[in-house]
N, CA, C and O atoms as a GROMACS GRO file, in nm:
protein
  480
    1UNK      N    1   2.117  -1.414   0.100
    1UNK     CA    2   2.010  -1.318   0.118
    1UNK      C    3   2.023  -1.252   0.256
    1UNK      O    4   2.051  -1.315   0.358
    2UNK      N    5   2.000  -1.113   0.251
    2UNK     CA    6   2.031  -1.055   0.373
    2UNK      C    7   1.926  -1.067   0.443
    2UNK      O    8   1.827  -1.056   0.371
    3UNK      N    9   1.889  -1.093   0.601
    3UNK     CA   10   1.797  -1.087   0.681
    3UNK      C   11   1.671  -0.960   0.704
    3UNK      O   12   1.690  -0.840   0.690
    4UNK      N   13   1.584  -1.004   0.730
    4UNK     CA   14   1.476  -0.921   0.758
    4UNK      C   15   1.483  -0.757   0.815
    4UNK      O   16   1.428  -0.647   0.806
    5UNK      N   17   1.605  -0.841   0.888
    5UNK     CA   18   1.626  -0.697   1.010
    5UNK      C   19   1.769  -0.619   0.954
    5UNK      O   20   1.809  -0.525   1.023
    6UNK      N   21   1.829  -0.649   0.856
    6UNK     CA   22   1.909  -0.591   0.725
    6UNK      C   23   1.831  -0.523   0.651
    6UNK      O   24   1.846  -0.410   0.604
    7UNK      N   25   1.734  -0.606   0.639
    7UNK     CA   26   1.701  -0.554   0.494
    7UNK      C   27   1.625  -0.388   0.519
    7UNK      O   28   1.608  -0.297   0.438
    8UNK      N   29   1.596  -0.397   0.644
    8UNK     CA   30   1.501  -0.304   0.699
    8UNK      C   31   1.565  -0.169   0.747
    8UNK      O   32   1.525  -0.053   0.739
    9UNK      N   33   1.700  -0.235   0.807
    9UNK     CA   34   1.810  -0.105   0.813
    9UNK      C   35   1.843  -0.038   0.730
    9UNK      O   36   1.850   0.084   0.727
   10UNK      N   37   1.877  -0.152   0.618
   10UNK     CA   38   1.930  -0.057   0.456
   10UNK      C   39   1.834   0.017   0.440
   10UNK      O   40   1.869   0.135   0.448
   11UNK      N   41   1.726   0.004   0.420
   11UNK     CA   42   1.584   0.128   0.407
   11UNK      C   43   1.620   0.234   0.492
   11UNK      O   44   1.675   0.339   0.458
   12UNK      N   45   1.576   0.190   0.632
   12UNK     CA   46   1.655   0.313   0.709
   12UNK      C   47   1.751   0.410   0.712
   12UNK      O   48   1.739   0.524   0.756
   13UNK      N   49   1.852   0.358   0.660
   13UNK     CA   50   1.987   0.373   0.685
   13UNK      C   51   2.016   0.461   0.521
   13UNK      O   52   2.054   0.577   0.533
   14UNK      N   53   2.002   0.422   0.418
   14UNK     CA   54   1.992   0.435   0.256
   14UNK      C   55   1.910   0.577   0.206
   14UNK      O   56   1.947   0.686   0.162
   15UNK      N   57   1.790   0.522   0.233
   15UNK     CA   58   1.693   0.597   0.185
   15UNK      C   59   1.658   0.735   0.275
   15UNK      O   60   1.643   0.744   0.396
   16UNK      N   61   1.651   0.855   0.152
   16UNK     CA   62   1.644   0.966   0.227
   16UNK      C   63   1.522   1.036   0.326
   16UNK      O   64   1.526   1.125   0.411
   17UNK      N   65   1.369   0.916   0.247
   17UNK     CA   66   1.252   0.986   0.357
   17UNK      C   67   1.217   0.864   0.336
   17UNK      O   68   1.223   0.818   0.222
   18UNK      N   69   1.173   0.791   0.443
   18UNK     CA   70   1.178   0.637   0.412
   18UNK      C   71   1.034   0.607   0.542
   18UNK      O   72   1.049   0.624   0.663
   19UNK      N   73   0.916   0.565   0.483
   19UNK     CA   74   0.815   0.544   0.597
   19UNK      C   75   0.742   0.373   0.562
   19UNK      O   76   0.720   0.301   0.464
   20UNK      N   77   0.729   0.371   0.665
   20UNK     CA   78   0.671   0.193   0.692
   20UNK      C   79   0.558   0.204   0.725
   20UNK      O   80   0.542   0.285   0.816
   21UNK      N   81   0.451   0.145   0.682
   21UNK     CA   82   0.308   0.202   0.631
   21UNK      C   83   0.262   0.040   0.638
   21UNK      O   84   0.316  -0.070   0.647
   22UNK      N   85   0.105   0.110   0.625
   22UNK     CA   86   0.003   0.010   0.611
   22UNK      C   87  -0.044   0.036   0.493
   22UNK      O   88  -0.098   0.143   0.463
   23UNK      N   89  -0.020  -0.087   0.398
   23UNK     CA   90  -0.035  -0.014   0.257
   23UNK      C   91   0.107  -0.016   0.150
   23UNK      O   92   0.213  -0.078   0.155
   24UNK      N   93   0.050   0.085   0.051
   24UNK     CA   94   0.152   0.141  -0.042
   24UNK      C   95   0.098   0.274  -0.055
   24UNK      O   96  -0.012   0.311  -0.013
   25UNK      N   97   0.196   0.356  -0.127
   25UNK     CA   98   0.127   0.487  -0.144
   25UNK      C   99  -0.002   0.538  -0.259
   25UNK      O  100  -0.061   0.645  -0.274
   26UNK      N  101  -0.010   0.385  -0.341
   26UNK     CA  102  -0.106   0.379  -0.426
   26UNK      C  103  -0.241   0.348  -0.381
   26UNK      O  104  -0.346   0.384  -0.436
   27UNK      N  105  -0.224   0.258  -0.245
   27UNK     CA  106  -0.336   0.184  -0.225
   27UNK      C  107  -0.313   0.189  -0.038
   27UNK      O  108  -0.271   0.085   0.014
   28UNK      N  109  -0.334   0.276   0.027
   28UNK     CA  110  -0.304   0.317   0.172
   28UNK      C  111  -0.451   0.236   0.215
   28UNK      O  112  -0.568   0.247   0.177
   29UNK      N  113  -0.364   0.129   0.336
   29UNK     CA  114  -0.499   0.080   0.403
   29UNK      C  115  -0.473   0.094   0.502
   29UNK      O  116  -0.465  -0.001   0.580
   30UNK      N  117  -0.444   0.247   0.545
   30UNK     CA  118  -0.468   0.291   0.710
   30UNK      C  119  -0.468   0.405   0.716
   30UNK      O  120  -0.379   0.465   0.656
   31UNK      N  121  -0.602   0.506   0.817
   31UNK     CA  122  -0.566   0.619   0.751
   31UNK      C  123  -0.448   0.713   0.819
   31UNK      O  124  -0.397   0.804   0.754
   32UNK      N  125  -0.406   0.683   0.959
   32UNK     CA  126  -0.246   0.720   1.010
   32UNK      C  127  -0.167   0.692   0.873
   32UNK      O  128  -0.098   0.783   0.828
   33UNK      N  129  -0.174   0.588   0.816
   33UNK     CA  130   0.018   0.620   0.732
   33UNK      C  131  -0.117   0.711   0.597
   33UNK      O  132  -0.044   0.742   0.503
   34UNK      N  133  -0.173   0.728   0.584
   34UNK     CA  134  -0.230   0.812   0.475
   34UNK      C  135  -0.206   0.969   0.507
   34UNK      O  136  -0.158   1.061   0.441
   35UNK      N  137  -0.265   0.958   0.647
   35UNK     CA  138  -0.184   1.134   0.676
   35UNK      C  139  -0.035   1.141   0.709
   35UNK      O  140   0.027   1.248   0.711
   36UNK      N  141   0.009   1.044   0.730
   36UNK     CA  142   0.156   1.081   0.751
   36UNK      C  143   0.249   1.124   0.621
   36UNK      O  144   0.352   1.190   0.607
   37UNK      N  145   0.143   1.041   0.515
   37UNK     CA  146   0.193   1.055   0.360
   37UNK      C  147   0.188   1.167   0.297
   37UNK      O  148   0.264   1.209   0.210
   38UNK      N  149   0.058   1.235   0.364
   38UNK     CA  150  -0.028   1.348   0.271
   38UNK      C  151   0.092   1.491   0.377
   38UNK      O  152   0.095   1.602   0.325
   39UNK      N  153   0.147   1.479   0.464
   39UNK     CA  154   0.202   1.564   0.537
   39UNK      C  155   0.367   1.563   0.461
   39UNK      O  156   0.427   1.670   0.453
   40UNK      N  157   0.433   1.433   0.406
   40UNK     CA  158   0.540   1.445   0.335
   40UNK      C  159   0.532   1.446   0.247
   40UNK      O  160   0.637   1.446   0.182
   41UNK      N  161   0.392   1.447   0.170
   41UNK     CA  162   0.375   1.511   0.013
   41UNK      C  163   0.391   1.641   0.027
   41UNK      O  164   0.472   1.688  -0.053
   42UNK      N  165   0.328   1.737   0.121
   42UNK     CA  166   0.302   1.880   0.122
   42UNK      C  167   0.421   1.890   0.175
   42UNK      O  168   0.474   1.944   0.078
   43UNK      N  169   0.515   1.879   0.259
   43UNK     CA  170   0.656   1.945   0.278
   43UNK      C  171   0.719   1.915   0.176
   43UNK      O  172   0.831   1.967   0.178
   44UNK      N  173   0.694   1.835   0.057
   44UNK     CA  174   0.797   1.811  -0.071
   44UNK      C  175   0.898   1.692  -0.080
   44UNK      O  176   0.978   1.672  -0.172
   45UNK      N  177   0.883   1.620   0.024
   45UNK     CA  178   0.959   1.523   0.056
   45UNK      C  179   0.973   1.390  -0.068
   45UNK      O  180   0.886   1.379  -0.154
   46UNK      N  181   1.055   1.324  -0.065
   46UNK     CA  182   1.088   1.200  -0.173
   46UNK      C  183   1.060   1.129  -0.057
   46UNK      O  184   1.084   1.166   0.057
   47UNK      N  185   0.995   1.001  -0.101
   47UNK     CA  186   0.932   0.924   0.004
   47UNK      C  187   0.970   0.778  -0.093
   47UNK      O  188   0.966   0.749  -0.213
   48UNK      N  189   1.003   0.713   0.025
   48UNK     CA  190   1.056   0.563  -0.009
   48UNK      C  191   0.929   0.455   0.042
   48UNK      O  192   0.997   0.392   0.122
   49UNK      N  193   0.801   0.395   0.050
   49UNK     CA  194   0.725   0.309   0.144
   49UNK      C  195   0.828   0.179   0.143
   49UNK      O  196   0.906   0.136   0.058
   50UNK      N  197   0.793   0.135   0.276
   50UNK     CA  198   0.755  -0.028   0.267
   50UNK      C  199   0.619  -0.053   0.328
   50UNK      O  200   0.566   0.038   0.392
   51UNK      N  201   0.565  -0.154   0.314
   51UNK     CA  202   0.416  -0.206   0.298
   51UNK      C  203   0.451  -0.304   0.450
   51UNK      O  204   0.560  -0.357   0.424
   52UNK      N  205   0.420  -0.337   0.554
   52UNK     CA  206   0.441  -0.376   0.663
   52UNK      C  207   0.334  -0.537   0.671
   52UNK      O  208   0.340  -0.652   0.715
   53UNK      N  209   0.257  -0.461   0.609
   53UNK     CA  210   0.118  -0.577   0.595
   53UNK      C  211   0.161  -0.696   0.579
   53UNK      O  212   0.129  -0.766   0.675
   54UNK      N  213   0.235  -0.767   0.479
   54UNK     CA  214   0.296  -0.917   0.408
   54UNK      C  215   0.333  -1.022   0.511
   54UNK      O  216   0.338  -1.142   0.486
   55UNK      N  217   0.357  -0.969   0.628
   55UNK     CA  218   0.428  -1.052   0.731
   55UNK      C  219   0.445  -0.986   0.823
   55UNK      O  220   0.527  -0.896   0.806
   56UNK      N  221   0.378  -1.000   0.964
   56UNK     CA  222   0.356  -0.961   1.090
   56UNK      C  223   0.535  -0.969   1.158
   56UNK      O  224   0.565  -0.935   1.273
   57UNK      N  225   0.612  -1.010   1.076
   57UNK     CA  226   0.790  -1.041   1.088
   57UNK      C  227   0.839  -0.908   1.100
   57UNK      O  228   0.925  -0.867   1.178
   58UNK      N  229   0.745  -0.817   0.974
   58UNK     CA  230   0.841  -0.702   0.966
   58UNK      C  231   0.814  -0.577   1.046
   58UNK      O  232   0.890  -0.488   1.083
   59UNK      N  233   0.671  -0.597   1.066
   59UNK     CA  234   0.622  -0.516   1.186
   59UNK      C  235   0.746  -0.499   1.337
   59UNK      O  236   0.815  -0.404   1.376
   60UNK      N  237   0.721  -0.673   1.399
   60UNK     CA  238   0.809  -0.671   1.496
   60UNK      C  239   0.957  -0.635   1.459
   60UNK      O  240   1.015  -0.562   1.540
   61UNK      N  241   1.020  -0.673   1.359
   61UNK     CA  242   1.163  -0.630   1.319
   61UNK      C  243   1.128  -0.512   1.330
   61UNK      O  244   1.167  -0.488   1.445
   62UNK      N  245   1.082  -0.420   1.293
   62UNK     CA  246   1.094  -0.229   1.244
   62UNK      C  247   1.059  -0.266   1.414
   62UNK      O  248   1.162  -0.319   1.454
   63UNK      N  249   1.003  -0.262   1.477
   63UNK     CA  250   0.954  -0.197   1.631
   63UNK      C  251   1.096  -0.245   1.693
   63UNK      O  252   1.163  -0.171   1.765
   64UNK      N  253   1.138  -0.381   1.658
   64UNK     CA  254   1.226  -0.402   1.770
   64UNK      C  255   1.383  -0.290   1.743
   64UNK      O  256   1.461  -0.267   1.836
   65UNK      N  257   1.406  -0.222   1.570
   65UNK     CA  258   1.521  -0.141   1.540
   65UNK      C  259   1.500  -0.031   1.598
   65UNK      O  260   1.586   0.013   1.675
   66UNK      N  261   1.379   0.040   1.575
   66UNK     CA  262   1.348   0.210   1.641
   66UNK      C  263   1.310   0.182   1.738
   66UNK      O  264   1.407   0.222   1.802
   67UNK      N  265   1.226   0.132   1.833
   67UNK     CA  266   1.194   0.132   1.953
   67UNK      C  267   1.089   0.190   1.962
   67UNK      O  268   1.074   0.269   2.056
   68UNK      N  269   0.982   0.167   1.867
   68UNK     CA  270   0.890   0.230   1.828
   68UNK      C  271   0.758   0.173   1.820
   68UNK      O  272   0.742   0.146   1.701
   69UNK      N  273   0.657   0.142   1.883
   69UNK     CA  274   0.569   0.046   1.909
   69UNK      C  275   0.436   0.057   1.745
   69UNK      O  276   0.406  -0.039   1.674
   70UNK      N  277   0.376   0.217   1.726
   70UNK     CA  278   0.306   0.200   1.622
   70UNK      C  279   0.348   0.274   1.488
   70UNK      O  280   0.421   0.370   1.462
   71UNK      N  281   0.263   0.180   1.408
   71UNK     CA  282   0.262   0.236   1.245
   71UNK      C  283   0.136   0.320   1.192
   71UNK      O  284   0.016   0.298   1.199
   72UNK      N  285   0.222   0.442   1.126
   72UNK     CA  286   0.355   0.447   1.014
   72UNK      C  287   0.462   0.509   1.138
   72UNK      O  288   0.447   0.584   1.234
   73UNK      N  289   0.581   0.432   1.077
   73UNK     CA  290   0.665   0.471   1.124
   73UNK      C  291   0.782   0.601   0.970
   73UNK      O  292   0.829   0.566   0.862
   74UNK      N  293   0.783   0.722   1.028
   74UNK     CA  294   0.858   0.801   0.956
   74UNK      C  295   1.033   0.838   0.971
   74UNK      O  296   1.080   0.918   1.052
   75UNK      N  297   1.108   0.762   0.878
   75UNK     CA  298   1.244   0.816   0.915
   75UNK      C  299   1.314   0.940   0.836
   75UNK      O  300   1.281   0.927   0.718
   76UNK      N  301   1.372   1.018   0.846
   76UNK     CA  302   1.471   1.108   0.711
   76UNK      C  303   1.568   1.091   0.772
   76UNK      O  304   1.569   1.066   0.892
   77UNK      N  305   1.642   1.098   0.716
   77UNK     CA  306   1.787   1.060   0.685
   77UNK      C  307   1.833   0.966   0.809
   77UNK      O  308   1.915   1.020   0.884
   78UNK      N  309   1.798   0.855   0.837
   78UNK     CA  310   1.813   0.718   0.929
   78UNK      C  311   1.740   0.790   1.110
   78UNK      O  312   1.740   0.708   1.201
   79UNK      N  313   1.694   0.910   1.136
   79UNK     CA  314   1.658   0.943   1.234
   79UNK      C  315   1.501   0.908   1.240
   79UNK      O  316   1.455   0.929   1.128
   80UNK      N  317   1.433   0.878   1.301
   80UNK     CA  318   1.296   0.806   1.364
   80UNK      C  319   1.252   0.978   1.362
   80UNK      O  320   1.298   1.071   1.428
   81UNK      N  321   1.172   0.976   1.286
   81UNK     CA  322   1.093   1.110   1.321
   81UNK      C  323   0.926   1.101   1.423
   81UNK      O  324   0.874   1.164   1.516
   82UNK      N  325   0.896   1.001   1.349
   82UNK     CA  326   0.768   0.953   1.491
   82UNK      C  327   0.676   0.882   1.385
   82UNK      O  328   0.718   0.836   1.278
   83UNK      N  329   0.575   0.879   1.418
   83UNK     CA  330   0.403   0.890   1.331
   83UNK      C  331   0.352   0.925   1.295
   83UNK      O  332   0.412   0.993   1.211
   84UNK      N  333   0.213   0.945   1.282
   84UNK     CA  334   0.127   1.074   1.193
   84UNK      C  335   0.102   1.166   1.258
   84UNK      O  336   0.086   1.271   1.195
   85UNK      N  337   0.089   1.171   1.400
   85UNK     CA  338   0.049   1.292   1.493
   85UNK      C  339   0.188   1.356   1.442
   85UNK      O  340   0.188   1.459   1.375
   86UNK      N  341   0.292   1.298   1.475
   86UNK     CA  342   0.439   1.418   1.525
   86UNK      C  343   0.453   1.462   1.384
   86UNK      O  344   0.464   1.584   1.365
   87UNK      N  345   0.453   1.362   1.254
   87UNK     CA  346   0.463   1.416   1.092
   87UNK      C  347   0.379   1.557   1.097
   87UNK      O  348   0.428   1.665   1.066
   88UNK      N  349   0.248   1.539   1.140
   88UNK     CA  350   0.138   1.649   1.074
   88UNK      C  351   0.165   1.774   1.146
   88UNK      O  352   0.128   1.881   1.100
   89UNK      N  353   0.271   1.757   1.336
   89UNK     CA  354   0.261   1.838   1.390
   89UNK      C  355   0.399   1.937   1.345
   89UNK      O  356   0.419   2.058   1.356
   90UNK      N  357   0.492   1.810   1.284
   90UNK     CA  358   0.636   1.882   1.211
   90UNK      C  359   0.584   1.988   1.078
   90UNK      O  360   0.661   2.076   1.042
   91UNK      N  361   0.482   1.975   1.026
   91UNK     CA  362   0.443   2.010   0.907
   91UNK      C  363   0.398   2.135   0.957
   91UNK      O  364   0.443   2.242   0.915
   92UNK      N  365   0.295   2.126   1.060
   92UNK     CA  366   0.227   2.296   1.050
   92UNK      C  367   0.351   2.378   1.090
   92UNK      O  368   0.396   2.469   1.020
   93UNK      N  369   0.416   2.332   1.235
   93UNK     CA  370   0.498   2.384   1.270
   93UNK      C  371   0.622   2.434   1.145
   93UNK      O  372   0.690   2.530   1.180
   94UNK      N  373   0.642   2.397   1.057
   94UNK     CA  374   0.732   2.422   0.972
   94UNK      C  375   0.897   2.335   0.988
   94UNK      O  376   1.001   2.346   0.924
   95UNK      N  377   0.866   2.268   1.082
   95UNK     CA  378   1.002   2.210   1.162
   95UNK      C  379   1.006   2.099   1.055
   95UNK      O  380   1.119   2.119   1.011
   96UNK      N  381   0.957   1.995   0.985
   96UNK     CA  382   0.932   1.924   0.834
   96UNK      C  383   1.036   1.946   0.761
   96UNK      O  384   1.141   1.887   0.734
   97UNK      N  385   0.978   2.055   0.731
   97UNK     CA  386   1.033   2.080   0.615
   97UNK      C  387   1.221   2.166   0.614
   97UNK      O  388   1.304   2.183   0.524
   98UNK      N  389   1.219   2.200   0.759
   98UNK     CA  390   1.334   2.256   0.755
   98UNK      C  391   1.417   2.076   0.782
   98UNK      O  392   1.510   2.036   0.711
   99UNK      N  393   1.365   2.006   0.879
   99UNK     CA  394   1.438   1.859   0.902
   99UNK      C  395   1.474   1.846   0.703
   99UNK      O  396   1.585   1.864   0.653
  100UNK      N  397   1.383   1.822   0.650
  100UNK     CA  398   1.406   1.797   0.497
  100UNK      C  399   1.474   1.860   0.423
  100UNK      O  400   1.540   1.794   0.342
  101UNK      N  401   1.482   1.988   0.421
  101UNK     CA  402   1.608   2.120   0.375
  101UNK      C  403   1.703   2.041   0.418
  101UNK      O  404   1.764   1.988   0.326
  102UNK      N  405   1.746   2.006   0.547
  102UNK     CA  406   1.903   2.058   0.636
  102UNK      C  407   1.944   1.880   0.535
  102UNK      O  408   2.032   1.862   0.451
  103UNK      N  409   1.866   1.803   0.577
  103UNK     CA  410   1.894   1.636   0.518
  103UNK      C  411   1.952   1.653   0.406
  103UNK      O  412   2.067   1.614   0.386
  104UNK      N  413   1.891   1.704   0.331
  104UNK     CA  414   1.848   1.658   0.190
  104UNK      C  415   1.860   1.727   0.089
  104UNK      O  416   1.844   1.691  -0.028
  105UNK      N  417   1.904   1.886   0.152
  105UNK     CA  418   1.894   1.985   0.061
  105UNK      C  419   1.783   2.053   0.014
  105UNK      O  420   1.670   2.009   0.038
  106UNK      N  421   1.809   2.210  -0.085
  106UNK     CA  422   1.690   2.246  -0.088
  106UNK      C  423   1.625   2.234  -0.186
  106UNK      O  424   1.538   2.321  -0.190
  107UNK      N  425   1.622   2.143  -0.298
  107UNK     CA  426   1.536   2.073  -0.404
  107UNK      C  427   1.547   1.918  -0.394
  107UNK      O  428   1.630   1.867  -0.470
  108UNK      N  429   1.493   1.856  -0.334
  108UNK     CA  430   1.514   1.761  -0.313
  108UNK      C  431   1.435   1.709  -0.444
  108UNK      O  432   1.363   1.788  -0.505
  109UNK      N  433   1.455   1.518  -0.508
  109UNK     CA  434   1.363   1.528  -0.596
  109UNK      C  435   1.260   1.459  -0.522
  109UNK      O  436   1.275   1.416  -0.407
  110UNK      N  437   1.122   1.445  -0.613
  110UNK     CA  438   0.992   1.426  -0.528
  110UNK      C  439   0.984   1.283  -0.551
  110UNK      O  440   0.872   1.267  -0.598
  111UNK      N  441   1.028   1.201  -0.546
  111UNK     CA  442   0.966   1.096  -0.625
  111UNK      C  443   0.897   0.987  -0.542
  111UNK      O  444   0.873   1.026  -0.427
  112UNK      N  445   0.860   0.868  -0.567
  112UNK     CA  446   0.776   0.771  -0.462
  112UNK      C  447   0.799   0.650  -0.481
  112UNK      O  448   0.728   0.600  -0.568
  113UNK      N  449   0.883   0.574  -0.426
  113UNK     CA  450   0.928   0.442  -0.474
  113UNK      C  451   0.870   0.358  -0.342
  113UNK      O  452   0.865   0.403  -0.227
  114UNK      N  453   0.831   0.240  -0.381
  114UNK     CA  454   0.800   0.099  -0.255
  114UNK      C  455   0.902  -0.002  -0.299
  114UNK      O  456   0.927  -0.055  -0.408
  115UNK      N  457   0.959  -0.011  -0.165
  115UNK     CA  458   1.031  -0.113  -0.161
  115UNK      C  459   0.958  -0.232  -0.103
  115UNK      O  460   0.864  -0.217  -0.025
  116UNK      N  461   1.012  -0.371  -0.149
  116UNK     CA  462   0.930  -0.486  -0.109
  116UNK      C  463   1.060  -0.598  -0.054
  116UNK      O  464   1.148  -0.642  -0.128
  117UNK      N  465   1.045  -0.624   0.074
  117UNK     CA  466   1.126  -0.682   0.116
  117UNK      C  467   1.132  -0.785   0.114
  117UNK      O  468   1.021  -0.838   0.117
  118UNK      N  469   1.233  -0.869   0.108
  118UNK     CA  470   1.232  -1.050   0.094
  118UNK      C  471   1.232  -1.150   0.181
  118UNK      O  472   1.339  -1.182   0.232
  119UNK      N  473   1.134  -1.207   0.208
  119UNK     CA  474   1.055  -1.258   0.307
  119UNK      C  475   1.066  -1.462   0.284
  119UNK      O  476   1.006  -1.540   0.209
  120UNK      N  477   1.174  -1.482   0.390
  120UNK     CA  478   1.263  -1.576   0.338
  120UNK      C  479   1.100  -1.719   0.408
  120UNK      O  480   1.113  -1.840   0.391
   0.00000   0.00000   0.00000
């Protein structure tokens, strides 16, 4: 079984809009990763969650890979894009959605998958 701090890269690293949340995207229990969500719904983005909540392990693993102290944390294509302030501020600005064009192309598909990591 690959480690915590593997398993967390492959997300990173793999997945094309990939955010670490409080929550899932069904059931958001924070409202930062809720706007960070509602900002990569409206740029069109395919969004990957992981749920951070299960184990205070994966919190510190994700902070100690990006260097990134709070959640949601937002990546596209393995680059740290920020939180909900910098998501909502990439969005008006239009800078979002072009990061998501140049990544990902210009139909990306929309879809919403949670990944659940294995928590040895």
């Amino acid at each position: 079984m690959k480690t915590l701090s593997e398993q967390i890269s492959d997300v990173i690293e793999h997945e094309p809009v990939a955010v670490f949340m409080k929550g899932t995207p069904q059931l958001v229990m924070c409202g930062n990763s809720y706007r960070a969500l509602q900002a990569l719904h409206a740029a069109g983005a395919p969004i990957t969650a992981v749920d951070i909540l299960p184990d205070p392990r994966i919190r510190q693993e994700l902070s100690a890979i990006s260097g990134w102290p709070t959640i949601p944390q937002v990546f596209v294509k393995g680059e740290l894009i920020g939180g909900a302030d910098i998501t909502e501020e990439l969005l008006e600005s239009g800078e979002l959605g072009q990061k998501l064009e140049d990544a990902l192309g210009e139909d990306p598909p929309r879809d919403v998958k949670v990944v659940e990591l294995e928590l040895a």
